[in-house]
C-alpha positions in Angstrom: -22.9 -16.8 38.0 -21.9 -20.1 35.9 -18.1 -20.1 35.4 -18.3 -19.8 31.4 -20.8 -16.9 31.7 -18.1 -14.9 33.9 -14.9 -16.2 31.4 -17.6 -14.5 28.7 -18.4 -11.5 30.5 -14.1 -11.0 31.5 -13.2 -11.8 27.9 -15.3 -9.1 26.7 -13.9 -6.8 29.3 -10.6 -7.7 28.4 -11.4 -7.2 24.8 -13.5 -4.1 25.5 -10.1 -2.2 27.2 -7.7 -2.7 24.4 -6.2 0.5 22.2 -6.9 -2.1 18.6 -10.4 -2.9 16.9 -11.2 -6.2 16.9 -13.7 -7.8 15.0 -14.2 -11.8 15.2 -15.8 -13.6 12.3 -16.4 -17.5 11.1 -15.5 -19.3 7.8 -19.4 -18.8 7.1 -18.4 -14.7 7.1 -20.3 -14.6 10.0 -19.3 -11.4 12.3 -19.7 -12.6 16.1 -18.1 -9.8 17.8 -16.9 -6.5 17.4 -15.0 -4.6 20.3 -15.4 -1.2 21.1 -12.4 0.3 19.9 -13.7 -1.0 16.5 -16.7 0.8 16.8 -15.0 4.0 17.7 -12.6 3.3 14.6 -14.7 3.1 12.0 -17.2 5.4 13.3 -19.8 2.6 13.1 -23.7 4.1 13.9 -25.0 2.5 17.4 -28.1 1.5 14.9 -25.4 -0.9 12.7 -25.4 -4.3 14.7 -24.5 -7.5 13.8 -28.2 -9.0 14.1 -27.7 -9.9 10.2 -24.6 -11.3 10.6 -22.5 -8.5 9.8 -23.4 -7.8 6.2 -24.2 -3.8 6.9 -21.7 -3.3 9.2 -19.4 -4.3 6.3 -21.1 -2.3 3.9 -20.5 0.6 6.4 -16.7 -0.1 6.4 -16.4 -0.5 2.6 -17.5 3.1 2.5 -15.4 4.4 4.1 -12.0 2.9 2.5 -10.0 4.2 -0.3 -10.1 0.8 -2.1 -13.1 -1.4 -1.3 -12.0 -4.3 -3.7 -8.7 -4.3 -2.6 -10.0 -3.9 1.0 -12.5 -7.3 0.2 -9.8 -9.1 -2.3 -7.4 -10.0 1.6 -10.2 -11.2 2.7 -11.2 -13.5 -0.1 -8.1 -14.3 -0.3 -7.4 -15.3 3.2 -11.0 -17.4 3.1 -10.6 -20.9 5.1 -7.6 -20.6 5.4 -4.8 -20.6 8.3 -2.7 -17.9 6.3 -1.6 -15.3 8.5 -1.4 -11.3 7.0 -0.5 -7.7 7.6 -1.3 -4.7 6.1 -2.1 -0.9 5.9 -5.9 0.5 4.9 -6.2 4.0 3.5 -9.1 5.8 4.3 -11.4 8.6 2.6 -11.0 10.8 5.1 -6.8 10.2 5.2 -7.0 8.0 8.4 -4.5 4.7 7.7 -4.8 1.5 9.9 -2.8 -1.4 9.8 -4.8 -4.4 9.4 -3.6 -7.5 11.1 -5.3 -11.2 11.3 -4.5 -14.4 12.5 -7.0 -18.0 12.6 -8.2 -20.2 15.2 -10.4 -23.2 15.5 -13.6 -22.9 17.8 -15.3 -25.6 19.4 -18.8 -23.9 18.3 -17.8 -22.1 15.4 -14.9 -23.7 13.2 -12.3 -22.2 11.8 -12.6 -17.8 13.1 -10.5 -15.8 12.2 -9.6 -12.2 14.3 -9.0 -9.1 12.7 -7.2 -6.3 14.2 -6.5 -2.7 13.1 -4.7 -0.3 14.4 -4.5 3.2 14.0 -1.0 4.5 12.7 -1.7 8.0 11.2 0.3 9.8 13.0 3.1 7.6 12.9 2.6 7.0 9.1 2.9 10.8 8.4 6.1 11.1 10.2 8.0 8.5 7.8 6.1 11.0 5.0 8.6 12.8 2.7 7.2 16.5 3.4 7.8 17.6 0.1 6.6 14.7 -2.0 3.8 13.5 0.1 5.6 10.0 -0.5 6.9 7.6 2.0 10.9 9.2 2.8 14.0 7.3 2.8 13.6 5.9 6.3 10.7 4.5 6.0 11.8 2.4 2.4 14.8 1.3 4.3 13.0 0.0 7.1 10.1 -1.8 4.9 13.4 -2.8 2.2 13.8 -6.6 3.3 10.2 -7.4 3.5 9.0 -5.3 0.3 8.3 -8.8 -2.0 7.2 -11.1 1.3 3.8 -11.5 0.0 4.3 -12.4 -3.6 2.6 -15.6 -4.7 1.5 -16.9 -8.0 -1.9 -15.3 -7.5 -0.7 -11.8 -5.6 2.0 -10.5 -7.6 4.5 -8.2 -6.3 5.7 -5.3 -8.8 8.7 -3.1 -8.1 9.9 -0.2 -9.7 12.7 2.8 -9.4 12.3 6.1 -10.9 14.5 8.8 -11.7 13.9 12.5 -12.9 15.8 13.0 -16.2 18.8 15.3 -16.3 17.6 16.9 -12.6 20.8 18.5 -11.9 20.8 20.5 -15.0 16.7 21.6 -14.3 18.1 22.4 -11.0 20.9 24.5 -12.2 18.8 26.4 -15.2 15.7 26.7 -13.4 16.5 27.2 -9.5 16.0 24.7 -6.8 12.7 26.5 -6.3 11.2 25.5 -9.3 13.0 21.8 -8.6 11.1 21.5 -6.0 7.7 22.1 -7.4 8.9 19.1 -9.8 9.6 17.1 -6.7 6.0 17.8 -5.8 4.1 17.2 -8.8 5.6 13.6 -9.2 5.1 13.0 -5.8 1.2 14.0 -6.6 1.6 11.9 -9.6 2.7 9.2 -8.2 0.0 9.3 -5.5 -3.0 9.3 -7.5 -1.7 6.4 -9.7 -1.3 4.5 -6.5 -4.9 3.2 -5.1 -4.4 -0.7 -3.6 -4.2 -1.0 -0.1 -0.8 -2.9 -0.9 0.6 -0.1 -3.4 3.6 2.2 -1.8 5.5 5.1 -3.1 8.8 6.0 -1.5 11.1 9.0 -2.4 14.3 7.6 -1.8 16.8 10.1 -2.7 16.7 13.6 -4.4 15.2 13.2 -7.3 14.8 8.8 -7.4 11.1 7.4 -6.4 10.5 3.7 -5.6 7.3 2.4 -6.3 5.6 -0.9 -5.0 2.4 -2.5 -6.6 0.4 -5.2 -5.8 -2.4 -7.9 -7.0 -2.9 -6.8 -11.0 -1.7 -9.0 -13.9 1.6 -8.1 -15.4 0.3 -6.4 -18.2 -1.9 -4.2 -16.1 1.1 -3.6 -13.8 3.5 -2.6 -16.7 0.7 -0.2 -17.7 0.4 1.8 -14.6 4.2 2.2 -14.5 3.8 3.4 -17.9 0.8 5.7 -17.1 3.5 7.5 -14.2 5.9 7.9 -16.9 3.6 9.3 -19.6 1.6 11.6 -17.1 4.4 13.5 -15.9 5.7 14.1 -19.4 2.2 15.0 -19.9 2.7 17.8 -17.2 5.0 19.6 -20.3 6.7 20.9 -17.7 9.9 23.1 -19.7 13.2 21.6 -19.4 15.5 22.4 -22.0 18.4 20.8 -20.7 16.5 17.4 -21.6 16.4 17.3 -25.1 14.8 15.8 -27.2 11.9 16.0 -25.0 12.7 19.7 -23.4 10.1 18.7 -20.5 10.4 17.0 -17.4 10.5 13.3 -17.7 11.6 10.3 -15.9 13.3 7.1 -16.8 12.2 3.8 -15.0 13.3 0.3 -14.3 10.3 -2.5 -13.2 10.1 -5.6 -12.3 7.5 -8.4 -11.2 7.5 -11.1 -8.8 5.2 -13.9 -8.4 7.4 -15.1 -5.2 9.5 -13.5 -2.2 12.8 -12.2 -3.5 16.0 -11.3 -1.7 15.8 -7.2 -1.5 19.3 -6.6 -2.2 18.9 -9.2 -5.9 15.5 -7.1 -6.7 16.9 -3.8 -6.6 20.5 -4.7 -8.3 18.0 -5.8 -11.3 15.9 -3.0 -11.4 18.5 -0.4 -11.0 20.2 -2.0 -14.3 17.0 -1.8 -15.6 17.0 1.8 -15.1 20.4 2.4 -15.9 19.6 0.3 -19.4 16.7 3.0 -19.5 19.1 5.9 -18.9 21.5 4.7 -21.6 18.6 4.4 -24.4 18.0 7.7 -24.6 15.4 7.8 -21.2 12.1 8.6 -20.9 11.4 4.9 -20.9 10.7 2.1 -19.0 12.6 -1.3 -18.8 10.5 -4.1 -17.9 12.7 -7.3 -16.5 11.7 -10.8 -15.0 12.6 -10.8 -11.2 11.4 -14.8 -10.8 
């Protein structure tokens, strides 16, 4: 056997026998080589080759992701280039894989670029917050440093805290019971709002959320903070020690960032923001510039 037809017929044994997906494909977006933990992944049919270069295979995977143009906007984005990236993939079925990549040149093929996912669902629903549904305390702490690493002029990073209004006093006048079916119906709230790959939701302390948002214009970004705040006053759920609004709401503090910001500066400046919130008579939002 020639030498290169054995290091071909190792490498895909080697490939073949590790726990991640791997999927190989050219500048051209042509797919050469899919391992067989990918396949097992993402379910894909035996039928579903790569004879036309990938395109249904990829068609395949989009269907079965939470958000398809999210899912395809990394990969534009990444396009010829030698950028490095890391992130997590939600799927329909509740699945989440993180999604690694990294470039090489070939000799044959140019610039390729390897993608490799992983499957972290179990381990991503232990760092859940049980009664929320939202990422716990833990896990925020553990992501805090890197939370604004990927913010660029065309990927910006949006930050927000969130705190139930007068909590305490629901707490007190309605029973911790009812609290908690608060808890869960912002956690809900929160979730559904949430739908890029790169969006997060964190419940960070009794009643205070942290949200993360990724990739929309600022004016789209401001609105889907907004649309949390509106929605759960929208839920009209009684709370007479909040007057003047007598329901549930929340006050929030945001921010956006077109470029990686020191954790500790963002969240000083978006807790003012909140406080500033607080002290206006809440149920409100204060926007302010991180960068």
């Amino acid at each position: 056997m020639p030498l290169h037809a054995l290091s071909t017929d190792l490498l895909r044994k080697v490939l073949d026998s590790l726990p991640d997906g791997v999927l190989l494909v050219t500048d051209q977006r042509q797919m050469l080589f899919t391992n067989k933990r990918f396949r097992e992944l993402w379910g894909i049919p035996k039928d579903i080759n790569l004879d036309d270069e990938g395109r249904a295979l990829m068609q395949f995977a989009l269907s079965k992701v939470v958000d398809p143009t999210s899912f395809i906007e990394q990969i534009e984005r990444l396009h010829q280039t030698d950028s490095q990236m890391e992130d997590e993939v939600l799927l329909t079925d509740g699945k989440v894989y993180r999604r690694r990549t990294v470039s090489f040149d070939d000799f044959f093929y140019g610039r390729t670029r390897m993608w490799i996912f992983t499957d972290i669902t179990d381990i991503k629903y232990s760092h859940m917050d049980s009664l929320t549904g939202l990422r716990n305390r833990n896990t925020f702490e553990s992501q805090f440093a890197s939370l604004t690493d990927q913010a660029a002029p065309d990927a910006l990073v949006g930050v927000a805290l969130l705190d139930i209004d007068h909590f305490k006093l629901f707490n007190d006048t309605y029973g911790h019971a009812a609290g908690d079916d608060v808890l869960r119906s912002i956690g809900e709230t929160i979730t559904a709002s949430l739908h890029r790959s790169g969006d997060s939701g964190f419940r960070v302390g009794g009643e205070e959320f942290f949200i993360k948002i990724v990739g929309r214009n600022p004016e789209d970004m401001l609105a889907l903070i907004e649309g949390i705040r509106q929605s759960v006053e929208s839920l009209e759920i009684p709370h007479e020690s909040n007057p003047p609004f007598n329901v549930v709401t929340i006050s929030c503090g945001f921010g956006i960032t077109s470029s990686p910001i020191k954790s500790e500066i963002f969240y000083r400046k978006i807790d003012n923001a909140l406080y500033l919130s607080k002290s206006q008579g809440r149920n409100r939002t204060n926007f302010i510039e991180l960068s």
